[in-house]
BATIFI-199960 format. One record per atom (N, C-alpha, C): residue in three letters; atom name; x, y, z. Coordinates in Angstrom, 2 decimals, padded with zeros to 5 digits. Each point is the difference from the previous one (the first is absolute). Layout:
N
(r "ALA", "CA", (X, Y, Z))
...
//
This chain:
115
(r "UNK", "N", (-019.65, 002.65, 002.84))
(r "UNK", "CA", (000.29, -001.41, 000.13))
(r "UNK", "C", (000.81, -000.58, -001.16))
(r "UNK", "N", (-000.21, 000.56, -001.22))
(r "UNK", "CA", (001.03, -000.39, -001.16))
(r "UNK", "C", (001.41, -000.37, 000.62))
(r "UNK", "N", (000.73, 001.01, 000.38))
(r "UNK", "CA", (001.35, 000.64, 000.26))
(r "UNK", "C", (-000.03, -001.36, 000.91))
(r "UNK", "N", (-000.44, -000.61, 000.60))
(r "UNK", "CA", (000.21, -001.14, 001.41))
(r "UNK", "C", (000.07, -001.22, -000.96))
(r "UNK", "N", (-000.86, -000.05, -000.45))
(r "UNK", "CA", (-000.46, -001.20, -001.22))
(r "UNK", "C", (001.41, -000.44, -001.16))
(r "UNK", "N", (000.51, 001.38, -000.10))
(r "UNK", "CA", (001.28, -000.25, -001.23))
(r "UNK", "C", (001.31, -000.19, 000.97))
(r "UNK", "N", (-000.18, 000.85, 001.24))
(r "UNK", "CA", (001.26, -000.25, 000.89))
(r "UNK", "C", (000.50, -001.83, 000.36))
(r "UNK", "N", (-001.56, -000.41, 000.34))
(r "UNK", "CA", (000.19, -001.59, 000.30))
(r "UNK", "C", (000.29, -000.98, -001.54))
(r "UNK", "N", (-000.61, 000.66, -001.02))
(r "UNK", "CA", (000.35, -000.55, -001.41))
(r "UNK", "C", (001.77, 000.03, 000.55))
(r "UNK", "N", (000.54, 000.78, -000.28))
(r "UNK", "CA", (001.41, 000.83, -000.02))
(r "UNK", "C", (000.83, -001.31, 001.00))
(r "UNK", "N", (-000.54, 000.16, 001.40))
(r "UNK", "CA", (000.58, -000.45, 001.12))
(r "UNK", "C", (000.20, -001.64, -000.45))
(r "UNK", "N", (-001.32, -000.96, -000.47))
(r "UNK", "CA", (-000.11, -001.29, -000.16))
(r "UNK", "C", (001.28, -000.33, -001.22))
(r "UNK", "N", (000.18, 001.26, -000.97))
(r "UNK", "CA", (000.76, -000.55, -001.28))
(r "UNK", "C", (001.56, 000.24, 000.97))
(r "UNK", "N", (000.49, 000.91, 000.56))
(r "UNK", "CA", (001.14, 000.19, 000.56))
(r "UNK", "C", (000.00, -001.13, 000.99))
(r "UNK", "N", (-000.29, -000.40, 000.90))
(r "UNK", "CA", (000.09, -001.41, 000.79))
(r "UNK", "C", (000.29, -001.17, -000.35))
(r "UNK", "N", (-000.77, 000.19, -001.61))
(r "UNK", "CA", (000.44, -001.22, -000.69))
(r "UNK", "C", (001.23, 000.06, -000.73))
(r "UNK", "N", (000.37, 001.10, -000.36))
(r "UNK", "CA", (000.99, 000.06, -000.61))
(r "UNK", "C", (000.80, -000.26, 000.96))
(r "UNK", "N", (000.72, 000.85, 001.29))
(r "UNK", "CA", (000.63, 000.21, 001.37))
(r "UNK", "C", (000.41, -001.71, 000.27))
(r "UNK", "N", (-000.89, -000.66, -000.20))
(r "UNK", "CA", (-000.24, -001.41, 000.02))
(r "UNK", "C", (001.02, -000.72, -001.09))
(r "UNK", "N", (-000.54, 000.03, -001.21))
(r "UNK", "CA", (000.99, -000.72, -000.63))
(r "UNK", "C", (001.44, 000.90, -000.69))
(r "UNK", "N", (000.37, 001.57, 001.06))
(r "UNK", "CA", (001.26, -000.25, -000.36))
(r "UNK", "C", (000.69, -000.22, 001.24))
(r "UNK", "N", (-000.39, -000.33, 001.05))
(r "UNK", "CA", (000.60, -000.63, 000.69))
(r "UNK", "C", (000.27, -001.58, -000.09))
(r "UNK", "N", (-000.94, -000.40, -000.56))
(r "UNK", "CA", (-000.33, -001.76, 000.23))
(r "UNK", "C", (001.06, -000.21, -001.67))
(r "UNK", "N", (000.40, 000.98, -000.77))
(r "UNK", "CA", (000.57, -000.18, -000.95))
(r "UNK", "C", (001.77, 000.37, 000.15))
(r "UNK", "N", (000.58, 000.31, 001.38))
(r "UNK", "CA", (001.22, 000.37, 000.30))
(r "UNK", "C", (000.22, 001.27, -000.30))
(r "UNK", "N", (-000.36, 001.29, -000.30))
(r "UNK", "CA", (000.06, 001.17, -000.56))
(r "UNK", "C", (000.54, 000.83, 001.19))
(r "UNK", "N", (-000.65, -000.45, 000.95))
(r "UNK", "CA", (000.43, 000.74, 001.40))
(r "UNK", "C", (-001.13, -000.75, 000.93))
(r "UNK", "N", (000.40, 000.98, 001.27))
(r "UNK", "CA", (-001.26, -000.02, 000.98))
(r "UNK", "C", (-000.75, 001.09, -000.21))
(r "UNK", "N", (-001.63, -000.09, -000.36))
(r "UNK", "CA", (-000.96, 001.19, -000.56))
(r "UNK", "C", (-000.91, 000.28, 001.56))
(r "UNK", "N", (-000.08, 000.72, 000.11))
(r "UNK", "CA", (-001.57, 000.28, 001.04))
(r "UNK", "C", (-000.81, 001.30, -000.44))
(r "UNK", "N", (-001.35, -000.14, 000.31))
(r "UNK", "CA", (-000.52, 001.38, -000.48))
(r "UNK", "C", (-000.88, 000.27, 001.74))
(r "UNK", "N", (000.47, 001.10, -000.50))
(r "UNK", "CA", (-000.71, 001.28, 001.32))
(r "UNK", "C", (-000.48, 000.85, -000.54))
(r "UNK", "N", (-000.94, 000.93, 000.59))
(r "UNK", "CA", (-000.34, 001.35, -000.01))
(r "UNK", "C", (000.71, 001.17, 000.89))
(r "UNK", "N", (000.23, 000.96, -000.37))
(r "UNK", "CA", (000.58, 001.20, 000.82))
(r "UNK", "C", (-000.79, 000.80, 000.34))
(r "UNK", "N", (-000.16, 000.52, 001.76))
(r "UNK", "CA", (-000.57, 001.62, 000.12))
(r "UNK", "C", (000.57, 000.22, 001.36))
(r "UNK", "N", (000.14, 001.00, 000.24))
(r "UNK", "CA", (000.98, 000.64, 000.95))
(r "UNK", "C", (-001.34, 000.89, 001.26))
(r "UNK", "N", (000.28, 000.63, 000.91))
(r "UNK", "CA", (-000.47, 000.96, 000.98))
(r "UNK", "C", (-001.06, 001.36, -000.57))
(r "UNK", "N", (000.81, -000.12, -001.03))
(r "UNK", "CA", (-000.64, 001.37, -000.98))
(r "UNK", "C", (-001.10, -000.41, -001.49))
(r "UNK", "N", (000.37, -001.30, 000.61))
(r "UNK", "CA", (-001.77, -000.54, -001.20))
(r "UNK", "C", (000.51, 000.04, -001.65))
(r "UNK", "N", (001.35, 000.12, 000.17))
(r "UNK", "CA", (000.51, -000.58, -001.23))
(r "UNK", "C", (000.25, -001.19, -000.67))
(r "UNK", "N", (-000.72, -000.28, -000.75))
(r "UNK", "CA", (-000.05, -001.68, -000.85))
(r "UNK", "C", (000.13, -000.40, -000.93))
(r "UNK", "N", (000.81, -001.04, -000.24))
(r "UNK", "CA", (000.09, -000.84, -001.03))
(r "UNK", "C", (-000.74, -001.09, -000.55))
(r "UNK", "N", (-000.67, -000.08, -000.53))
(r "UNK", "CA", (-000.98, -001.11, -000.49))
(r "UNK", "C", (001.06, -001.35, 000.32))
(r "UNK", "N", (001.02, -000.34, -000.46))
(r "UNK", "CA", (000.79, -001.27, -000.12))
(r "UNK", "C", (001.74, 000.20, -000.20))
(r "UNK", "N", (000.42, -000.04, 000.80))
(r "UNK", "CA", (001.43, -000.18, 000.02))
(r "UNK", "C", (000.51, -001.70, 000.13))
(r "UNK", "N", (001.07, -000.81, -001.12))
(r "UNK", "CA", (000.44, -001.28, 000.04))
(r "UNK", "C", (001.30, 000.36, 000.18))
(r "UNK", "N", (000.48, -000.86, 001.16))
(r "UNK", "CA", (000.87, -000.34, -000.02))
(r "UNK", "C", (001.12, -000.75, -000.66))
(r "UNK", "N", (001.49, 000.17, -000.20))
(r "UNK", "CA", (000.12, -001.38, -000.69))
(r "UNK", "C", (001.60, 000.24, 001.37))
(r "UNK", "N", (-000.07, -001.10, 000.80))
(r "UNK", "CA", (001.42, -000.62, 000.11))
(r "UNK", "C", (000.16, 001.18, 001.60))
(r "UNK", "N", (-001.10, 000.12, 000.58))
(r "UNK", "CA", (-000.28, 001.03, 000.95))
(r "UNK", "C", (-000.14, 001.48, -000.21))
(r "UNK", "N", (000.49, 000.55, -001.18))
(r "UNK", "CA", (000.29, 001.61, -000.32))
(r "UNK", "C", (-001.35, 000.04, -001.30))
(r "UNK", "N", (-000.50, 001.36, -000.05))
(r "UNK", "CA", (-001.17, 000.22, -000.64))
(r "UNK", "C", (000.58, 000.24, -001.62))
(r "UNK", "N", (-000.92, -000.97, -000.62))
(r "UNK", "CA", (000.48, 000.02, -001.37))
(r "UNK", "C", (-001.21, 000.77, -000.60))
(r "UNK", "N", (-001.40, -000.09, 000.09))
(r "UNK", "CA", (-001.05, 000.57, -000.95))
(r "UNK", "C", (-001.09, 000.76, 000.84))
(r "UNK", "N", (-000.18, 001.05, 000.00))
(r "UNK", "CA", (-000.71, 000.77, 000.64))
(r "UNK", "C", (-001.44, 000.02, -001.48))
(r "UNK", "N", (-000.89, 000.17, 000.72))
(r "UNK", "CA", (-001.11, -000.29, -001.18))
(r "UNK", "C", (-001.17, 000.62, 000.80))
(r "UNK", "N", (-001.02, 001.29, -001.00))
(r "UNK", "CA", (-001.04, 000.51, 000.63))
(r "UNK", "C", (-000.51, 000.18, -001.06))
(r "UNK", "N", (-001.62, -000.92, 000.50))
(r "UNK", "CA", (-000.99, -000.06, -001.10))
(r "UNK", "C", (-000.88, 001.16, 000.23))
(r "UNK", "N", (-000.62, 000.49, -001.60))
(r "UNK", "CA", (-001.12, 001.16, 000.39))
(r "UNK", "C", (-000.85, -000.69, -001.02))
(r "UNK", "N", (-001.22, 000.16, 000.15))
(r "UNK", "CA", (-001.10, -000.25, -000.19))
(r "UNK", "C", (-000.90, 000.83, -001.17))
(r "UNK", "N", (000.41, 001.02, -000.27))
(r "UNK", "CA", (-000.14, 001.51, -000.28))
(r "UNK", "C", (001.21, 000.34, -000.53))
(r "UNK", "N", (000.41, 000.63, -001.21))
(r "UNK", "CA", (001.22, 000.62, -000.29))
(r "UNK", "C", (000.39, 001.63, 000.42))
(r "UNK", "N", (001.34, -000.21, 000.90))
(r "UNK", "CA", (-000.28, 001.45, 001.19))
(r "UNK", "C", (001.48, -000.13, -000.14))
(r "UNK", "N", (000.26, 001.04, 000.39))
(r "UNK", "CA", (001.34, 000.48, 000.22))
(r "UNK", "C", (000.90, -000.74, 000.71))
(r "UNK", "N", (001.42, -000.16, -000.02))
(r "UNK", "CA", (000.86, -000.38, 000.86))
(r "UNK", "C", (000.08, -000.23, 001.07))
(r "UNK", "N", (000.06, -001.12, 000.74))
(r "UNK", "CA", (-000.38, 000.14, 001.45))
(r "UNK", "C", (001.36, 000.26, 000.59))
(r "UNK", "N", (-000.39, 001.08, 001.16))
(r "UNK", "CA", (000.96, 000.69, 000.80))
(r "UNK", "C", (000.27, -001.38, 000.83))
(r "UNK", "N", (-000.34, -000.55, 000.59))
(r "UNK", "CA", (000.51, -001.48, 000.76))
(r "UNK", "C", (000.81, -000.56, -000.83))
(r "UNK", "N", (-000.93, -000.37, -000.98))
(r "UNK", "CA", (001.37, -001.14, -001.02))
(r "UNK", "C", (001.37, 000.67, 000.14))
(r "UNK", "N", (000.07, 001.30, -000.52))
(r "UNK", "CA", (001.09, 000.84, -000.36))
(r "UNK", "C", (000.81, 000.30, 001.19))
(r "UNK", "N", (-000.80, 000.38, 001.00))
(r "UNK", "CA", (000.89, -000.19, 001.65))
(r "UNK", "C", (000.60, -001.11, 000.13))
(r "UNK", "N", (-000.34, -001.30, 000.30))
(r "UNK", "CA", (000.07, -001.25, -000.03))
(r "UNK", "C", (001.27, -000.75, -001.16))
(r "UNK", "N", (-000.32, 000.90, -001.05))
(r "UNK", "CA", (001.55, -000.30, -001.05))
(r "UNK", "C", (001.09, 000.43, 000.25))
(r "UNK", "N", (-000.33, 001.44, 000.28))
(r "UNK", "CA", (001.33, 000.25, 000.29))
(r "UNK", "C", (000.66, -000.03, 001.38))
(r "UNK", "N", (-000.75, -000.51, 000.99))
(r "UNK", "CA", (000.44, -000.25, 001.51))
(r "UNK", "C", (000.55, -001.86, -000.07))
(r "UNK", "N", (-000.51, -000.89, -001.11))
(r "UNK", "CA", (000.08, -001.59, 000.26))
(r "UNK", "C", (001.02, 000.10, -001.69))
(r "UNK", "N", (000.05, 000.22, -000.80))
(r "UNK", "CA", (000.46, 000.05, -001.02))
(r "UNK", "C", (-000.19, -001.01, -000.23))
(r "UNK", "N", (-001.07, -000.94, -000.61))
(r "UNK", "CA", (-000.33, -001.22, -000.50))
(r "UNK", "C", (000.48, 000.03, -001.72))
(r "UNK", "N", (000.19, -001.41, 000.14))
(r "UNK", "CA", (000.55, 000.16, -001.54))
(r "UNK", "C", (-001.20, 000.38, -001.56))
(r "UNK", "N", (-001.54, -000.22, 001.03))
(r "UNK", "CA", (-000.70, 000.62, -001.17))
(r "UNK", "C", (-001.10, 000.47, 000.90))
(r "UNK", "N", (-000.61, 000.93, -000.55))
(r "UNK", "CA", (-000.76, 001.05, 001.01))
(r "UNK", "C", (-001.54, -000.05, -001.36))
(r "UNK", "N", (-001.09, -000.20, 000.42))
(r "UNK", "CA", (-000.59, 000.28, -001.31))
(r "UNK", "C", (-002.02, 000.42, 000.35))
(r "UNK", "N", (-000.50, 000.57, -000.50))
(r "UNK", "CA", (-001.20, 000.65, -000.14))
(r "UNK", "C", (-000.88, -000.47, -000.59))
(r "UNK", "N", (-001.15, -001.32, 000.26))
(r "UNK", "CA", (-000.61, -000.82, -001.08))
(r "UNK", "C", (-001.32, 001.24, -000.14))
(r "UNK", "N", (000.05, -000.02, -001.37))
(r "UNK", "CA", (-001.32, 001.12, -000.64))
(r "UNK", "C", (-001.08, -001.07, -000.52))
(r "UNK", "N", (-000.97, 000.92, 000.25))
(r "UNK", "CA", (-001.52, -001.11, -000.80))
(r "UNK", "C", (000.33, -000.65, -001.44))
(r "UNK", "N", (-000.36, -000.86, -000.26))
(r "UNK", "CA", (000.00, -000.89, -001.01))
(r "UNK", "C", (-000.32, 001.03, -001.53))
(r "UNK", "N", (001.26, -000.34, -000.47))
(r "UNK", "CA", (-000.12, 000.86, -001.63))
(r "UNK", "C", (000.65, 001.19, 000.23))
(r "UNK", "N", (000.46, 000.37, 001.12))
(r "UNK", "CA", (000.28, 001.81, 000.49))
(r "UNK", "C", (001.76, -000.31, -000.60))
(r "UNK", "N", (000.41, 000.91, -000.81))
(r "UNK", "CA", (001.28, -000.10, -000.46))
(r "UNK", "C", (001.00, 000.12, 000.79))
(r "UNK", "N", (001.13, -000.66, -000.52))
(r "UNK", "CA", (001.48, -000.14, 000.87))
(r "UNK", "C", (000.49, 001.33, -000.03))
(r "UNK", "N", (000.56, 000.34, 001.28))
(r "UNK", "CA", (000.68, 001.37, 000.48))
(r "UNK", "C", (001.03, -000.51, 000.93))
(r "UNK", "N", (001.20, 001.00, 000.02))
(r "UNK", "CA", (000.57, 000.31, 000.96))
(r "UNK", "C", (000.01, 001.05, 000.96))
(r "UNK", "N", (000.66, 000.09, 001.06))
(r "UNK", "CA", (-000.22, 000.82, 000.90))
(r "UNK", "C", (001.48, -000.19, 000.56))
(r "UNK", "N", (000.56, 001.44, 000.70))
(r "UNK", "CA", (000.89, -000.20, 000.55))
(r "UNK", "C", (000.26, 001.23, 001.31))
(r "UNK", "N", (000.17, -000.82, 001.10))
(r "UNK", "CA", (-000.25, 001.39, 001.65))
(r "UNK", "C", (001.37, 000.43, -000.07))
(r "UNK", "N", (-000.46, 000.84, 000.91))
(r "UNK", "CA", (001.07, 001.30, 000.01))
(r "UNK", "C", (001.37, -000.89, -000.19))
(r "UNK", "N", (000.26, -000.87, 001.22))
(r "UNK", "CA", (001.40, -000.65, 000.36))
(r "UNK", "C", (000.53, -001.17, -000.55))
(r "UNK", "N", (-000.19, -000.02, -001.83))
(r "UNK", "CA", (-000.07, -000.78, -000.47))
(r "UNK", "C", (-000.38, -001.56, -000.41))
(r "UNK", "N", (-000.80, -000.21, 001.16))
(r "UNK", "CA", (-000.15, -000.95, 000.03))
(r "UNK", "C", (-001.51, -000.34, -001.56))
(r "UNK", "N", (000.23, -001.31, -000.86))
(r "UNK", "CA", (-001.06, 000.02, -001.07))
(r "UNK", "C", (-001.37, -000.89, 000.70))
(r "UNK", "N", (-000.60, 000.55, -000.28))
(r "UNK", "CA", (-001.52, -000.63, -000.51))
(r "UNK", "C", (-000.34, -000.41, -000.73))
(r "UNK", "N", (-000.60, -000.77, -000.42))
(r "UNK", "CA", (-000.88, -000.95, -001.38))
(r "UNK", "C", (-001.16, 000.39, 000.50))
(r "UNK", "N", (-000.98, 000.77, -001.01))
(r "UNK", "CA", (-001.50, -000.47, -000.22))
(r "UNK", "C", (-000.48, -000.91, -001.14))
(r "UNK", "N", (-000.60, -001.10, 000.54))
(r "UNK", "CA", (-000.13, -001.08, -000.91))
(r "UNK", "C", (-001.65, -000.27, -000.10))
(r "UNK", "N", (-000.58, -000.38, -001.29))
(r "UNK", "CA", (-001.27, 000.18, 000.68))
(r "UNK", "C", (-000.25, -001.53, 000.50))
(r "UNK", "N", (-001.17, -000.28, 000.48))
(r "UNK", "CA", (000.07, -001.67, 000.73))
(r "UNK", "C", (000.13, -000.99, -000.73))
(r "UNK", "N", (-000.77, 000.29, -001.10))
(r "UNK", "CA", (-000.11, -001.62, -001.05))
(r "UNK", "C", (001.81, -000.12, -000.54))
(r "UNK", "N", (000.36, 000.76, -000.08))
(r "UNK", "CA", (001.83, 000.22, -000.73))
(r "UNK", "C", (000.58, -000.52, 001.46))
(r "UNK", "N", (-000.47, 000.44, 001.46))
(r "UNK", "CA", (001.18, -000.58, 000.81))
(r "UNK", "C", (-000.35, -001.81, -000.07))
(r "UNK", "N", (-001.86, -000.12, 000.56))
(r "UNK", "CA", (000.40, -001.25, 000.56))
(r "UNK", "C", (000.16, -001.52, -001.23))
(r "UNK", "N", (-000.13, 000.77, -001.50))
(r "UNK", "CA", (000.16, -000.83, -000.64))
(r "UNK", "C", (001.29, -000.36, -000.28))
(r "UNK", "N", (001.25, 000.95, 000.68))
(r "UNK", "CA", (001.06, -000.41, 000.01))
(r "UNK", "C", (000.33, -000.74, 001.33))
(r "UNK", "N", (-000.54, -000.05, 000.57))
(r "UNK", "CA", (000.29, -001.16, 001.27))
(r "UNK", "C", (000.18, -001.29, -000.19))
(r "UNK", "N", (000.26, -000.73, 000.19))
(r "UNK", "CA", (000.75, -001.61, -000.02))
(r "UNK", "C", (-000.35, -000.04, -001.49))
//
């Protein structure tokens, strides 16, 4: 139940943000989630301006690269693709086969950079 608990933390701060950079002229923002036929998912994909700008998958647990995120980057090529790690878990990069980059960020470092 953690992992559900930090996802809706996650979801409420991105909405609000999604919120005021639209209501601030930046673009048009929307946030969705992604999963396809084959049970592949994205915790949160935002839009900005109809085309996918931030692909974002929270873990709960510090675990390896998720094969979705990394599918999902390099099939949408969003302008930032990123891996939120448990709170205190150090900054990494990651990068899939087809160049596309990853950010692992841990949570307190992403959402304190939000608005």
């Amino acid at each position: 139940m953690p992992g559900a608990r930090l996802e809706n933390l996650v979801a409420g701060h991105l909405l609000k943000s999604v919120h005021a950079w639209t209501d601030s002229a930046m673009g048009d923002f929307e946030l969705f989630y992604i999963r396809d036929k084959m049970k592949r998912e994205v915790d949160f994909c935002v839009t900005k301006d109809g085309y996918p700008w931030l692909l974002l998958e929270v873990k709960s647990s510090e675990k390896a690269l998720s094969p979705a995120l990394v599918h999902y980057s390099e099939l949408l090529r969003p302008e930032f693709s990123i891996q939120l790690l448990p709170e205190g878990a150090p900054r990494r990069e990651q990068y899939s086969s087809q160049g596309a980059r990853i950010q692992m960020i841990a949570i307190d470092e992403f959402l304190s950079a939000l608005n």
